[in-house]
C-alpha positions in Angstrom: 114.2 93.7 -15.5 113.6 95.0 -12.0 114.5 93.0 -8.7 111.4 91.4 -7.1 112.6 90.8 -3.4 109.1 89.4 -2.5 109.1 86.7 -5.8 112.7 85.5 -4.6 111.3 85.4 -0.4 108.6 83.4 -2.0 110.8 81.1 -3.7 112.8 80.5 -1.4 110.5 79.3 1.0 109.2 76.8 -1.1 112.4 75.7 -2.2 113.0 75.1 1.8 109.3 73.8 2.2 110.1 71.2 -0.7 113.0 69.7 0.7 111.6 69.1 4.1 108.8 67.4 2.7 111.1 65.3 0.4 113.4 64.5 3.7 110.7 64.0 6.2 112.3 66.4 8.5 109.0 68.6 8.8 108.9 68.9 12.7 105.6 67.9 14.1 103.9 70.1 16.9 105.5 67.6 19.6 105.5 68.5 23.3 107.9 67.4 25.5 107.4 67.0 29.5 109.1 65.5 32.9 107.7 62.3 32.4 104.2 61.1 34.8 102.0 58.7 35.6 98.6 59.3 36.9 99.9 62.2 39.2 103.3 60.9 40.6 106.5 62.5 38.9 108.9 59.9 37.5 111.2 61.8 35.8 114.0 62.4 38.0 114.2 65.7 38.1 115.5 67.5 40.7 116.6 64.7 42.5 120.5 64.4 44.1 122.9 61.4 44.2 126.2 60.6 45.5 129.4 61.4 43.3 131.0 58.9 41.3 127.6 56.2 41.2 124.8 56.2 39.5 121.4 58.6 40.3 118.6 56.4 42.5 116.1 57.0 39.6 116.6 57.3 36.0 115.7 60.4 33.5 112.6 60.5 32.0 111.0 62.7 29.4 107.9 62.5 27.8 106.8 62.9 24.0 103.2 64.0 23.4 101.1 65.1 20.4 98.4 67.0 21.5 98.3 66.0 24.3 98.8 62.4 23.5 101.6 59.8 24.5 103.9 59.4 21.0 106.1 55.9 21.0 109.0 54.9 18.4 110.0 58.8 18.6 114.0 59.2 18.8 115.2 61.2 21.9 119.0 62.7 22.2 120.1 62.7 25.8 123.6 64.8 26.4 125.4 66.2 29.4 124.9 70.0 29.1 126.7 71.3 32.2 128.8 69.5 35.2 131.0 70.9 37.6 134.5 72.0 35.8 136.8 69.9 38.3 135.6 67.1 36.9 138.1 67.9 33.5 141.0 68.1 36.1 143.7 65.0 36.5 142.8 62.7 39.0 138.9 63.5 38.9 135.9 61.7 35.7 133.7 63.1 34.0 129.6 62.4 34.1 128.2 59.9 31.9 124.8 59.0 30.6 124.0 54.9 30.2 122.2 55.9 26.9 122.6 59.1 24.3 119.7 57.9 21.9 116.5 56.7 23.2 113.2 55.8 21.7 110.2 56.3 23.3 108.0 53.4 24.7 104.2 52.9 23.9 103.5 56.1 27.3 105.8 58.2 25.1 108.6 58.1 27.7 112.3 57.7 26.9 114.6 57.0 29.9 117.9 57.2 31.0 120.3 56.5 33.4 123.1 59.4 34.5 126.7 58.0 36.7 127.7 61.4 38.3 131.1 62.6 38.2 133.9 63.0 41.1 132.9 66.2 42.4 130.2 67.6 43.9 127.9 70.2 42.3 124.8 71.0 39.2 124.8 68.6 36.8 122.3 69.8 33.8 120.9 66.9 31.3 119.5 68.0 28.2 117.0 65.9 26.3 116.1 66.8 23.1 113.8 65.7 20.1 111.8 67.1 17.1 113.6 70.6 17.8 112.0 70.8 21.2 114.3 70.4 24.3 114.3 69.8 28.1 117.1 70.5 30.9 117.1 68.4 33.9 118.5 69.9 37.1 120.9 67.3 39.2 123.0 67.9 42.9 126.1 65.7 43.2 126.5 65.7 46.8 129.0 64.0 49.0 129.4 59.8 49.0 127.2 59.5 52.5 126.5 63.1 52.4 123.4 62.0 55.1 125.9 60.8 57.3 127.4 64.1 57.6 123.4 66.0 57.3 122.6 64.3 60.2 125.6 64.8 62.3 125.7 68.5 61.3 121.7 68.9 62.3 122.9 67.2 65.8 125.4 69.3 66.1 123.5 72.4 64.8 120.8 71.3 67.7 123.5 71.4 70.0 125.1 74.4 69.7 121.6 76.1 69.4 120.8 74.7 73.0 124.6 75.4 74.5 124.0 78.8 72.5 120.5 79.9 74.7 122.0 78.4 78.0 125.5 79.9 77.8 123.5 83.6 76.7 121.0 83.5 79.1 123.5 82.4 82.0 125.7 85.6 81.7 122.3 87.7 81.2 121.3 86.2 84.3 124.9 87.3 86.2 124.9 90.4 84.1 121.0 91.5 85.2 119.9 88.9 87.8 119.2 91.3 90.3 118.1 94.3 88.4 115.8 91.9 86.4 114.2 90.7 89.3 113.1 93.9 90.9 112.3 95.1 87.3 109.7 92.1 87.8 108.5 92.5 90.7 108.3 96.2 90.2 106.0 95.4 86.6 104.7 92.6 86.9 101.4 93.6 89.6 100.4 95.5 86.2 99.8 92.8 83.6 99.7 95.2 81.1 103.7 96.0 81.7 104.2 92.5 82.7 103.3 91.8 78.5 105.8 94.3 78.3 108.5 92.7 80.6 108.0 89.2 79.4 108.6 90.6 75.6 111.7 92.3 76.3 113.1 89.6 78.5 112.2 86.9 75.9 113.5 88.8 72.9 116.8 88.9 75.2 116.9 85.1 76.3 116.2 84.2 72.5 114.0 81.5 74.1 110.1 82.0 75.7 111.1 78.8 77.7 113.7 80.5 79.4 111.5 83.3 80.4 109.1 80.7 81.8 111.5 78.9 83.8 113.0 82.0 85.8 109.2 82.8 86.4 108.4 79.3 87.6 111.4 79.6 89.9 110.4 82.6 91.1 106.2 81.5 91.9 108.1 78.2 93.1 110.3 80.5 95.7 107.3 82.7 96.5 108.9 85.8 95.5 105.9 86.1 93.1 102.2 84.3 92.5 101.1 82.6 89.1 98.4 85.5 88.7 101.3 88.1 88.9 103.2 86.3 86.1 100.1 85.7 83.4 101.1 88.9 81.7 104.6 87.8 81.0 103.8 84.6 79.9 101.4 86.3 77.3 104.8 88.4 76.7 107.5 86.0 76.2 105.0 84.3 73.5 105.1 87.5 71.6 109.0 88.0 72.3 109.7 84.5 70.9 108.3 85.7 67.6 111.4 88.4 67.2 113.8 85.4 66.9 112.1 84.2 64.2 111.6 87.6 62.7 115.1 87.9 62.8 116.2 84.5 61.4 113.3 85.2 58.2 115.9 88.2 57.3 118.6 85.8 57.1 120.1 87.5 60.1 122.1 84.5 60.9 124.9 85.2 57.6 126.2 87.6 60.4 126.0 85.6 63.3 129.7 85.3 63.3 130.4 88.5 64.3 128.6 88.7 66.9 130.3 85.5 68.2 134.0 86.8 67.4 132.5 90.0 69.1 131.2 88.3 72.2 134.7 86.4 72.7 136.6 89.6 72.5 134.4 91.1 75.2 134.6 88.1 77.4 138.3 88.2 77.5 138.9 92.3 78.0 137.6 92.2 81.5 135.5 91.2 84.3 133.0 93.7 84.0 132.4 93.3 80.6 133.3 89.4 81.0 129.2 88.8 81.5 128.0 91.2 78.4 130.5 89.1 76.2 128.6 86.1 77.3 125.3 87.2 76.0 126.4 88.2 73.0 128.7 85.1 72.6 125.9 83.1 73.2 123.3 85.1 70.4 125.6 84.7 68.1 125.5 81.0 68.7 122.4 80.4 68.4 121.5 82.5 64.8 125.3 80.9 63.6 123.5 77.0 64.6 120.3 77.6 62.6 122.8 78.5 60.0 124.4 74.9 60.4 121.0 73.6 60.4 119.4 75.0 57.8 122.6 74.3 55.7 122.2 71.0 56.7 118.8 70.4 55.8 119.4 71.8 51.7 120.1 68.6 50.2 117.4 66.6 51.6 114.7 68.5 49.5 116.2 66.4 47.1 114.7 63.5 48.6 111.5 62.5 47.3 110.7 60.2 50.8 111.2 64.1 52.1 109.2 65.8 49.6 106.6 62.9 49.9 106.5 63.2 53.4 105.2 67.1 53.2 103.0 66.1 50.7 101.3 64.1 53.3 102.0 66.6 55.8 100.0 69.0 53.8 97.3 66.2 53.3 97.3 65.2 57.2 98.3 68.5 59.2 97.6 66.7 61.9 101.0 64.4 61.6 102.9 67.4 61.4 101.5 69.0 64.2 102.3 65.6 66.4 106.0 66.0 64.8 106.5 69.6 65.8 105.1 68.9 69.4 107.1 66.4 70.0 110.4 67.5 68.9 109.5 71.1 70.6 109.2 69.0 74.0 112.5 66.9 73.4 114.9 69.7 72.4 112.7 72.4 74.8 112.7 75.2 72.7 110.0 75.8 70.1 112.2 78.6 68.4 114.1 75.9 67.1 111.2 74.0 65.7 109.5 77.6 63.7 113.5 78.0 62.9 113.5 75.2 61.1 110.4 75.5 59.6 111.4 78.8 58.4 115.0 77.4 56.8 113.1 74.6 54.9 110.9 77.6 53.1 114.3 79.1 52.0 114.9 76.3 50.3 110.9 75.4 48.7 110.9 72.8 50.7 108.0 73.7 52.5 105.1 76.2 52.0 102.5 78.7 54.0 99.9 75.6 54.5 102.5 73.0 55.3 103.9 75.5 57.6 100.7 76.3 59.8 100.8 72.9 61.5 105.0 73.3 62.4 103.6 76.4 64.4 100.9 75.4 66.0 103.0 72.5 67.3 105.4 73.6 68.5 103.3 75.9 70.4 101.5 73.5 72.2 104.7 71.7 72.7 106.6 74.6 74.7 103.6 74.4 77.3 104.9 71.1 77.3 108.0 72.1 78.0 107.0 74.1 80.5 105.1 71.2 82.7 108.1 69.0 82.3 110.5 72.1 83.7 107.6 72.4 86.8 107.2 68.8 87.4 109.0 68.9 90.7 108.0 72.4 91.7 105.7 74.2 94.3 101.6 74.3 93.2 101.8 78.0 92.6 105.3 77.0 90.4 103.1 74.5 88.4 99.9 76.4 88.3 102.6 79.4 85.9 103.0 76.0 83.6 100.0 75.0 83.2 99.2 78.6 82.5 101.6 78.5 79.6 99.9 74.8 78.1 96.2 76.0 78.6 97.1 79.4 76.8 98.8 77.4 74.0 96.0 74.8 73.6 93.4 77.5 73.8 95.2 79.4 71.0 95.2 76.4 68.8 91.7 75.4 69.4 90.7 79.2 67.9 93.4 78.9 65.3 92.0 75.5 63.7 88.7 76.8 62.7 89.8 79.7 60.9 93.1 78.4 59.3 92.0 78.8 55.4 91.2 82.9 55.5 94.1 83.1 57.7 96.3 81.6 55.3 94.9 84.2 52.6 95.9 86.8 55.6 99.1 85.9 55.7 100.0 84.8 52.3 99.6 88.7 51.7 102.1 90.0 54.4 104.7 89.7 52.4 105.9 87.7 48.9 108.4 86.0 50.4 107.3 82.3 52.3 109.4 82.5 55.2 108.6 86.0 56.3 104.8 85.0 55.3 105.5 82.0 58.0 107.7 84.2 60.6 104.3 86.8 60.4 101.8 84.2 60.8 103.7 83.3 64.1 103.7 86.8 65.3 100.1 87.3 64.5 98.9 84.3 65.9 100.6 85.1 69.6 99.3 88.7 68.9 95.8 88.2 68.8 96.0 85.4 71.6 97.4 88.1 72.9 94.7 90.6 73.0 92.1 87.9 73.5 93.3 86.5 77.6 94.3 89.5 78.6 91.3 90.8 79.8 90.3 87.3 80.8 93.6 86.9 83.4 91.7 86.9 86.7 89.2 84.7 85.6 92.3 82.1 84.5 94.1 82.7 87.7 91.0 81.4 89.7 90.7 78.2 87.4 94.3 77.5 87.5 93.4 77.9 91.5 90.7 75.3 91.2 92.8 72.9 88.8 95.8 72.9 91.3 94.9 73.5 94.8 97.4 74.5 97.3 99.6 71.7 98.6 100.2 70.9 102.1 103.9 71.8 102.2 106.7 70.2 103.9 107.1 71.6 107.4 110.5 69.6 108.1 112.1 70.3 104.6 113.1 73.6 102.6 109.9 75.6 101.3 111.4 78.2 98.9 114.3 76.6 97.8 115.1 76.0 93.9 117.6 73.9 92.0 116.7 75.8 88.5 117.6 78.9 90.3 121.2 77.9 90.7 121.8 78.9 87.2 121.0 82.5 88.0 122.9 83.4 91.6 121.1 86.4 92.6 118.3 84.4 92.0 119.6 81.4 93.9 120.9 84.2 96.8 116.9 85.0 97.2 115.5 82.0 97.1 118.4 81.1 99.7 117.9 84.6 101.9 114.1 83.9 101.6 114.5 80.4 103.5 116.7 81.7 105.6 114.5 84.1 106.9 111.8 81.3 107.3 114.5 79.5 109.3 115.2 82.8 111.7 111.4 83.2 112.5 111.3 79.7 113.3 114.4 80.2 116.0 112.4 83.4 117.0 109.5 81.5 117.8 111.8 78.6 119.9 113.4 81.7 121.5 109.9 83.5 122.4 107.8 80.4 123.3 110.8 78.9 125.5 110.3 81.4 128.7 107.1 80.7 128.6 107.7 77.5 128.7 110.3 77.6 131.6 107.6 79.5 133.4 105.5 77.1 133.3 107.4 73.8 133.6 105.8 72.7 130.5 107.4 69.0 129.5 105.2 69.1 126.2 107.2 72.2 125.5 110.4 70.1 126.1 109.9 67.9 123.1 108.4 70.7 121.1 111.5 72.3 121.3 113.4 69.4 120.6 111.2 68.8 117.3 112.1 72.5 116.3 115.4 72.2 116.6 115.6 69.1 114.2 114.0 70.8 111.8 115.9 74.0 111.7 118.6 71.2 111.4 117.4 69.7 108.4 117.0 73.5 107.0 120.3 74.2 107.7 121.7 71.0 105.7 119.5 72.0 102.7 120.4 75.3 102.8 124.3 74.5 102.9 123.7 72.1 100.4 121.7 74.5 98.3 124.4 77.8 98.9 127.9 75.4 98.0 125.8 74.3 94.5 126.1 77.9 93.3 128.6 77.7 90.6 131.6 80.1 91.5 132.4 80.8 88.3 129.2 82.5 87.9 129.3 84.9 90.5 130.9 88.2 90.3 132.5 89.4 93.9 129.6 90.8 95.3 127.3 87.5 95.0 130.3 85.7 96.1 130.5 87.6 99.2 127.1 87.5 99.5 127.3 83.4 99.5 129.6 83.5 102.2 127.5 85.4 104.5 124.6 83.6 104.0 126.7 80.2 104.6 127.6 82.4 108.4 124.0 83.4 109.0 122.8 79.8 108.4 125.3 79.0 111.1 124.2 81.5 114.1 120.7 81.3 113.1 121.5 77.2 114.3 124.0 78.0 117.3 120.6 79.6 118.7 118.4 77.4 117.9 121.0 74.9 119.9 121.3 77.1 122.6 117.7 77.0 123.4 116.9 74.0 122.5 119.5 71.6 124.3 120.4 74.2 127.2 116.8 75.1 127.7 115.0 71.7 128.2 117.4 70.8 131.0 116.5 74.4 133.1 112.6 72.9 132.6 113.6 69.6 133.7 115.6 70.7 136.8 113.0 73.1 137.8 110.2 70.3 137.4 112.2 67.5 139.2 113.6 69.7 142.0 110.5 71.9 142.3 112.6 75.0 142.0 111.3 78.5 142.4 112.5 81.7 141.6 112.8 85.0 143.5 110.6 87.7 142.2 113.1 90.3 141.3 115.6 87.3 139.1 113.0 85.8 137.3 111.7 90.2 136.3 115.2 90.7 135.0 115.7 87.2 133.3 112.0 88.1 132.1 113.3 92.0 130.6 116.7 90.5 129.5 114.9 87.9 127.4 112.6 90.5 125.8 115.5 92.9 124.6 117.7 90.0 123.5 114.3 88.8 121.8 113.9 92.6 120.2 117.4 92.2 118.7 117.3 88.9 116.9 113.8 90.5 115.5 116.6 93.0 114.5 119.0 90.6 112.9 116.3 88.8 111.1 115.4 92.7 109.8 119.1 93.1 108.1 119.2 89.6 106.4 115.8 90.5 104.7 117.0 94.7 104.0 120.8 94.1 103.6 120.8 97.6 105.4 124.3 98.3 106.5 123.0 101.1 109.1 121.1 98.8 111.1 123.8 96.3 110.8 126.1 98.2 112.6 123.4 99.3 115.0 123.3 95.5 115.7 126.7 95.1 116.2 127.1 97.4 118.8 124.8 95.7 121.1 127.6 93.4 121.8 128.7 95.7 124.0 125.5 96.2 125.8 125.3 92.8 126.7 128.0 92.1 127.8 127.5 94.7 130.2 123.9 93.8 130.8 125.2 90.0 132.0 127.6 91.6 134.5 124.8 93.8 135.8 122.6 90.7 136.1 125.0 88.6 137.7 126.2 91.2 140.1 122.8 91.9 141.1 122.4 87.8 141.7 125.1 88.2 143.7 123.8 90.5 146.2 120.6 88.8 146.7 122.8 85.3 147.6 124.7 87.7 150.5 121.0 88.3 151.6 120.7 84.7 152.0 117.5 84.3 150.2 116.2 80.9 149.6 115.1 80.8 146.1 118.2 82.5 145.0 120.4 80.1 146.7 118.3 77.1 145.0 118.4 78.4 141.9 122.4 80.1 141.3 123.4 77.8 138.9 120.2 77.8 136.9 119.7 81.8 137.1 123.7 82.8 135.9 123.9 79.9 133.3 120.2 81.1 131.7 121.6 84.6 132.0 124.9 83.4 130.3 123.0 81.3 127.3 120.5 84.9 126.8 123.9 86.6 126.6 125.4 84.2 123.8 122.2 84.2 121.8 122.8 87.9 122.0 126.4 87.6 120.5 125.2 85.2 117.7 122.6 88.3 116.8 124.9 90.4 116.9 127.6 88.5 114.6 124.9 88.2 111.9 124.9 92.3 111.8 128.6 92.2 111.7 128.6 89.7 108.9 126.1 91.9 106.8 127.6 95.0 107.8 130.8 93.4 106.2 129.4 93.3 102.6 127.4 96.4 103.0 130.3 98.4 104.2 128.0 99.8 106.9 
């Protein structure tokens, strides 16, 4: 008789078919599910809890039969996988409030897990009917918010210390050069684009960038219109910071801090490049804290609620983004984090949109709250910076559901999908105002007229420009300049009014000289605020001089001032005149003593060591020059002539004071000749 393999299969399964039926162990077509109701999730999946205590919600699965809610059905709950150090001495396990479970009358069999001593995945396997489900559990630390929220703080902080410390030694390390780089590119607003995006990509922060340039419009080394281009720029340039954090640059950020503190300690030269370097690193390794920080509160279901509604209402989130933008001043932190919550699925593409549209509008914020005490053509560069960020959102709104689609298909991953949209959106905005830039500088013209400016106080001088000295040293060199044509125009207009016995031009010169007094308080003031550990040994020697010009520049403007008003007076009250031939020479002798503080006031704004020591040698000359006068004052009194004997002690003390103004010019070319080595 011959083997029939198909007879015994057949048997066989019937045997098995039999004694199912006879058991009642036939498996129906059950499906099990994380449990719901309507549309909220209630199975507690997912979800994180503190080790050693019980999970906030309970496990819940859900039985269905086609589709149907199945109750009385008996459901096996067991611990599948915990975190091995719970086995060790010392430490407990995980355990579940109930093993076997029977569905209610929803078809939905709960349970309650305490989680062991040690932090980590805890997978909980419910099973029924042959079907299974896992669910995924964190342990996390007993008060691990405690600790997420001082490490966010302190993330936040080091991110700030990070872009201030950098951009500091970039400002020491390139003040100078960076500045006539500016003013060199900046009349072309095609190159200014240019500038701002490789200055902003260096400060890590657009808000930086806009704060040297309101400084600078402030000082009136440069005009809003010049600086529209760069603004446009340094929007672009802050999009390479997020670029770079998307690639999960900031896993290396640590070498580039232990890099920067090597540097910083070799030498002085390379003390300021260590700096920046220190101070990238600092910021990538903080978004690192952050973002670290912020992984366990997906957990969260207020958090995951609250994007929910975020995605619902885009407008709360865009009111969230602004705001913190304007409090921590830096909306690369705000896209950072928005970027570090997609790592995580916390936050998606559409969620996203609102974050950056935020905390765009909130670093023109920033940059009205960094202007608020600055000149009109300082605030008319921030309010530059808000109107293009508005603007930008107001053309973004309309069109956010195709651009979504746009940038969904950048790339497969969310966060470089969210670090595109950024760089797209500032691209096109972009494209779009530049060719409208003269129109916007008029407006910004008409929105902020000119202000009357303060005629008795400092009109180019900056406190945000301390930060950067070479910055600080112009703003300072610019106002002293101001100052010396002032004290030009006392010296100039005070013959003229010895001439003519003019006692209006008494007090004028009297309300001149109080002013250049003020100046030259502010200016001190303003010099000794320079930090000294920020200046290398050529702005420190720079610093000094300028403290020394400050002071001739107001030993003149004493000189003619005080000594001046009482040669009108005694003329008026005595009705003194002159001879012809001493008032010609006092008349010359003023003009070339004139011609060389027009000098002086040429080598503070050149620095030229040549004409410096040009300058200095006119010591000499008048030196001589007062001899020759005085000698020739002389002979004229052995003539016995009347007006020269009325007027000796006027005539040789005028020619004394002309000669001393002379020696003050002349000790403002040595000073500059010192540093110049001319």
């Amino acid at each position: 008789m011959m083997f029939n393999f198909k007879t015994v299969q057949g048997f066989i399964v019937l045997i098995v078919t039999l004694f199912a039926v006879i058991s009642g162990r036939v498996f129906p077509g059950y499906q099990l599910k994380f449990a719901t109701v309507g549309d909220e999730d209630i199975s507690g999946n997912n979800q994180a809890g503190e080790t050693g205590r019980d999970l906030p919600r309970c496990l819940a699965l859900q039985v269905l039969d086609r589709g149907k809610p199945v109750a009385n059905i008996q459901v096996h709950f067991s611990i599948l996988s915990e975190p091995v150090e719970n086995s060790y001495p010392g430490n407990f396990r995980a355990r579940l409030s109930d093993t076997v479970v029977y569905t209610d009358q929803l078809g939905i069999a709960r349970t309650r897990l305490r989680l062991g001593s040690n932090t980590g995945e805890y997978l909980i396997k419910g099973e029924t009917a042959g079907r299974e489900l896992v669910f995924v559990i964190r342990g996390l630390k007993h008060r691990w918010y405690l600790g997420t929220v001082l490490e966010i703080i302190g993330g936040m902080a080091i991110f700030l210390f990070g872009l201030y410390y950098g951009a500091k030694g970039l400002r020491r390390l390139a003040g100078d050069r960076l500045r006539q780089v500016l003013f060199a590119l900046i009349p072309n607003r095609l190159l200014g684009v240019l500038v701002g995006i490789i200055v902003t990509t260096i400060f890590q922060s657009s808000s930086a960038t806009i704060g040297l340039l309101i400084s600078l419009a402030s000082s009136g080394l440069i005009t809003a219109g010049q600086s529209l281009g760069v603004i446009l720029g340094a929007d672009i340039g802050t999009t390479i910071t997020i670029q770079l954090l998307s690639f999960r640059i900031y896993e290396y950020a640590l070498f580039a801090v232990a890099a920067g503190l090597l540097l910083m300690n070799s030498s002085w030269r390379m003390k300021d490049i260590g700096q920046v370097i220190f101070g990238f690193g600092l910021v990538f390794f903080s978004m690192k804290i952050v973002l670290s920080a912020v992984e366990p509160v997906k957990y969260l279901p207020q958090f995951q609620a609250f994007f929910r509604a975020g995605t619902m209402h885009p407008f709360y989130s865009f009111v969230l983004a602004l705001v913190f933008t304007a409090l921590v001043r830096s909306s690369a932190a705000t896209i950072g984090m928005t970027v570090g919550l997609s790592f995580s699925g916390i936050i998606g593409l559409e969620s996203a949109i609102p974050f950056l549209l935020g905390a765009n509008v909130g670093s023109g914020v920033t940059a009205l709250i960094t202007a608020w005490n600055a000149k009109s053509e300082g605030r008319r560069v921030a309010l530059a910076q808000l109107l293009f960020k508005l603007v930008t959102t107001l053309m973004v709104i309309p069109v956010i559901p195709p651009a979504i689609v746009l940038f969904s298909r950048t790339s497969p991953i969310v966060a470089r999908q969210i670090a595109n949209a950024h760089t797209l959106i500032n691209i096109a905005a972009t494209v779009i105002f530049l060719p409208l830039l003269g129109v916007i500088e008029k407006l910004l013209r008409v929105i902020i007229p000119e202000q009357a400016d303060d005629e008795a106080g400092p009109r180019y001088l900056d406190t945000a420009a301390l930060e950067s000295p070479e910055l600080a040293l112009a703003q300072g060199t610019r106002e002293i300049l101001r100052m010396g044509e002032m004290v030009q125009n006392m010296l100039e207009k005070s013959l003229l009014f010895f001439l003519e016995n003019d006692k209006e031009g008494c007090r004028w010169l009297a309300s001149e000289d109080d002013r250049i007094d003020r100046l030259e308080e502010e200016l001190m003031v303003f010099l000794s605020k320079i930090p000294p550990e920020s200046q290398n040994p050529e702005t420190s020697k720079r610093t000094r001089t300028l403290f020394y010009i400050t002071e001739e520049l107001e030993h003149i403007a004493d000189i003619v001032s005080k000594n001046m008003v009482v040669y009108i007076r005694k003329r008026i009250n005595h009705n003194l005149a002159f001879s012809a031939a001493g008032l010609e020479e006092i008349k010359v002798f003023h003009q070339q003593v004139l011609k060389n503080l027009a000098m002086a006031l040429g080598c503070i704004a050149t620095w030229d060591g040549k004409m410096a020591q040009q300058l200095v040698e006119k010591r000499v000359w008048g030196i001589e020059r007062k001899r020759e006068l005085q000698n020739r004052h002389l002979e004229r009194l052995a003539l016995g002539l009347k007006e020269t004997l009325d007027t000796s002690s006027i005539h040789l003390d005028l020619i004394s004071d002309l000669e001393r103004i002379n020696f003050h010019c002349t000790q403002i070319g040595a000073a500059i000749a010192s540093v110049t080595g001319g």
